[in-house]
C-alpha angles and dihedrals in degrees: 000000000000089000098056091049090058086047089053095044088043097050094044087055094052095058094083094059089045096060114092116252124241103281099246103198112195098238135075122289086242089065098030086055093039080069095043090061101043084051092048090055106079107099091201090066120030127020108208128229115193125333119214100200092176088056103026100240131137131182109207131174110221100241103241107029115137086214112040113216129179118244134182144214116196126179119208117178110240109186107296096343135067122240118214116209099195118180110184113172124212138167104240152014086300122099104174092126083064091044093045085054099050096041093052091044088051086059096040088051095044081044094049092045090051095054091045106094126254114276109234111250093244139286103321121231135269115253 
């Protein structure tokens, strides 16, 4: 009895460090959101809810789920960097709404970067 107890504490400590950190991508939210919402506009893929521009928030319904729920994207500035708080729900061990969505915002942001122009090298120098 008393082993199963310490199973069962040690497990429900352990959930913490099981649960997946806020994505932190090493560019600016404007950017960063620029791709969210790229990602968020096939139509084949995603049905959006309701967009926040000002706070960089978007609802958004997976499009073929059997069971709709309502998911969110949210942006928040960290130093230099943006932090993406993404809550996807689904029934089950399978996470592959939240895969589909990371995978699809990784090319709109390579996608996004690619279109942004090339920053100069620095000042050049007097001659």
């Amino acid at each position: 009895m008393h082993k199963t107890l310490a199973v069962i504490l040690i497990f429900f400590s352990s959930i913490p460090a099981l649960a997946k950190p806020h994505d932190v991508y090493p560019v600016s939210c404007d950017v960063l959101w620029a791709a969210v919402k790229d990602t968020l506009g096939n139509q084949n893929d995603f049905s959006v809810i309701a967009i926040d521009e000002a706070g960089q928030k978007a609802s958004f319904v997976v499009v073929g789920e059997t069971t709709p729920y309502r998911d969110m994207v949210a942006l928040a500035p960290r130093d230099n960097q943006c932090a993406m708080k993404l809550t996807i729900l689904q029934v089950g061990s399978d996470d592959s709404d939240e895969r589909g969505f990371r995978k699809r915002l990784a090319k709109s942001l390579a996608k996004v970067q690619a279109a942004m122009p090339a920053k100069p090298a620095g000042p050049q120098g007097q001659q």
